[in-house]
N, C-alpha and C positions, 0 to 999 in steps of 0.2 A: 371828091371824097364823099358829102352828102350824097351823092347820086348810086355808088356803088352801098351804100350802107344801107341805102333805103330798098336796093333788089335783096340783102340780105335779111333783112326784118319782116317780109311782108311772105315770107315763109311762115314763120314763126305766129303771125299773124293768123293766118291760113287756120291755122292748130286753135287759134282763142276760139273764130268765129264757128269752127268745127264744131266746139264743147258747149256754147251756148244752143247751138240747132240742136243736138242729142239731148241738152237738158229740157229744153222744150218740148220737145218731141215726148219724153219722158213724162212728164207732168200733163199734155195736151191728152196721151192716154189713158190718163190718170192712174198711174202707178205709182209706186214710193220709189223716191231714188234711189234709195237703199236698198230696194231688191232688184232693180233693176239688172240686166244683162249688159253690159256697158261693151264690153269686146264684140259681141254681135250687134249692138248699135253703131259701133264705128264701124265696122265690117259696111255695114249695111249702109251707112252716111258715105262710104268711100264707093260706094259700086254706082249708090246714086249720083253722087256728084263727083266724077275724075278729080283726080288733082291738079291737075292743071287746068281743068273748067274753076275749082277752087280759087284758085291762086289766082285768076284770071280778076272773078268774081271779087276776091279781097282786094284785091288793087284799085278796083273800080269805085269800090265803098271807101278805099280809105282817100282816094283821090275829089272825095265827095269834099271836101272840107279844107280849105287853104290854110297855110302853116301859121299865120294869125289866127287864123278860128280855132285851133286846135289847143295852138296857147292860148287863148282867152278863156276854152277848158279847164284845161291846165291851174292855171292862174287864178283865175275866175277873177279877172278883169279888163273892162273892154278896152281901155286904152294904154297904147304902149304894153301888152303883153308878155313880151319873150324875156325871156328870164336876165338877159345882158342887160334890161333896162335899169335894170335896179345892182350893178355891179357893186356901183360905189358908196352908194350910202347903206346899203343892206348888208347884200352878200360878203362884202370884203371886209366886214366885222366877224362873222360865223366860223373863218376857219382859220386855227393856228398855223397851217400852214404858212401863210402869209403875211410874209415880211410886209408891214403897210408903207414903213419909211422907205423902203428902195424904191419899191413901186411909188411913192409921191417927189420922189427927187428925179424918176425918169419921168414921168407922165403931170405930175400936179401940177398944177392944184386940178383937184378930181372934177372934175361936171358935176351939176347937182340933177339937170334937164334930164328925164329918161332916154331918149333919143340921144341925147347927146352922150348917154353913159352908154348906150347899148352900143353906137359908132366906136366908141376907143374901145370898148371890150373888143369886137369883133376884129378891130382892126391887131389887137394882141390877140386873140384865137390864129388868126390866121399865118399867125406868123409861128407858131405851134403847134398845127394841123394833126400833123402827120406823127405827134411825139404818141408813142403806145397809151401814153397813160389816158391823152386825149379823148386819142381814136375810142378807146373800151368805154368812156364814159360818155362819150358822144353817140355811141352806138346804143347804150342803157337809156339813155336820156331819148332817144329818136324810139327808140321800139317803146317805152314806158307813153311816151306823146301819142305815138298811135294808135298804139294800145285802150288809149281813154279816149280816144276818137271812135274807134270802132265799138268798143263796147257800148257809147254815147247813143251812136245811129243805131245798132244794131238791138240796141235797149229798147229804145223806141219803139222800134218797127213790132219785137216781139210781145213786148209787153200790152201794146194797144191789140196787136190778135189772140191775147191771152184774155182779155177783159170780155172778148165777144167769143172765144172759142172755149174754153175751157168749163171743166161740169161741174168745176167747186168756186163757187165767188172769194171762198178762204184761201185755197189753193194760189187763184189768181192774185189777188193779194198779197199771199206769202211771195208767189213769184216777181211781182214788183217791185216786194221790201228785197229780196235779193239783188236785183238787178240796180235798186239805187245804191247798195253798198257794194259790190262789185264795181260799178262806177267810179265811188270814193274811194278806196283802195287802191285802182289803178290812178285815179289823179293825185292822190295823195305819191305814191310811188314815183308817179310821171314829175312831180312839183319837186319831190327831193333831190331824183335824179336832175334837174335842170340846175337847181342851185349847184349841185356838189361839178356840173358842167362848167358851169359861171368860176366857182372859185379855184377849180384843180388850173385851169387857164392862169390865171392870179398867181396862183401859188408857183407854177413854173416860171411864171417872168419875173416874180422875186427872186427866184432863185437863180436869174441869171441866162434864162433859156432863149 
């Protein structure tokens, strides 16, 4: 299920790293974005680069970074990361969804160990994989994760050619301060979507699922 999710996300993907190279590209000219010709820029990003040399290329970058490194993004923290770590003393307060008694009379007394919380969540994900409500959330939660991954690496890489290429030290700068809020944005996004992952699981196995 992960496997197929993740050729469908790195589409979508494709499309982020596109608009970061055009915004660049934009600014390295020294243009204002705002007047910018934005249709003939993607015209022009798409003749250079195929889409499927794209798609190639983004799979490569988001492959740069293992699904711990990605939540410790995410997270922003290095041990025990992924968001099932913290099912049961966190998460499983945040949503009314969830009956807490049914779920403590089938599973309790709760773990307190991250690992050891992230095991029984996963082992209740799985056993609800496949429920739509899951899949759509699991799917939000993987593309918001990679999402912060790529913008992460691909921050970097531009932002240090922007500090030595560009012809306004302000410009450059401003482009920085964008690129660390864009960052926060998708990790902020990437961090909700994982919780509301963690508890939509919860919430179906109270309910009997």
């Amino acid at each position: 299920m992960t496997d197929l999710l993740k050729g469908k996300i790195n589409v979508g993907l494709y499309g982020v790293m596109a608009m970061n190279l055009v915004v660049f590209y934009v600014l390295l000219q020294n243009e204002p974005l705002f007047n910018a010709n934005w249709m003939i820029l993607v015209r022009d990003l798409g003749t250079a680069v195929p889409a499927g040399v794209g798609l190639a290329l983004t799979g490569i970058l988001n492959a740069q970074l293992t699904s711990d490194a990605k939540a410790r993004l995410v997270f922003m923290r290095w041990n025990n990361p992924l968001p099932g770590s913290e099912a049961f003393t966190k998460y499983i307060k945040c949503d009314s969804r969830i009956d807490v008694a049914v779920l403590k009379k089938s599973y309790g007394p709760f773990p307190s160990d991250p690992r050891a919380q992230n095991a029984l969540w996963y082992r209740l994900y799985k056993s609800v994989e496949a429920e739509p409500a899951v899949v759509q959330v699991h799917r939000a939660f993987l593309f918001a994760r990679d999402y912060t991954a790529l913008v992460f690496i691909v921050g970097i890489v531009l932002g240090l050619v922007a500090l030595f290429q560009f012809h306004s030290t302000r410009v450059a700068i401003g482009y920085l301060l964008l690129l660390t809020l864009h960052f926060e944005m998708a990790r902020r996004a990437a961090s909700n979507h994982g919780r509301r992952f963690v508890t939509t699981v919860l919430s179906l196995k109270s309910a009997g699922r």
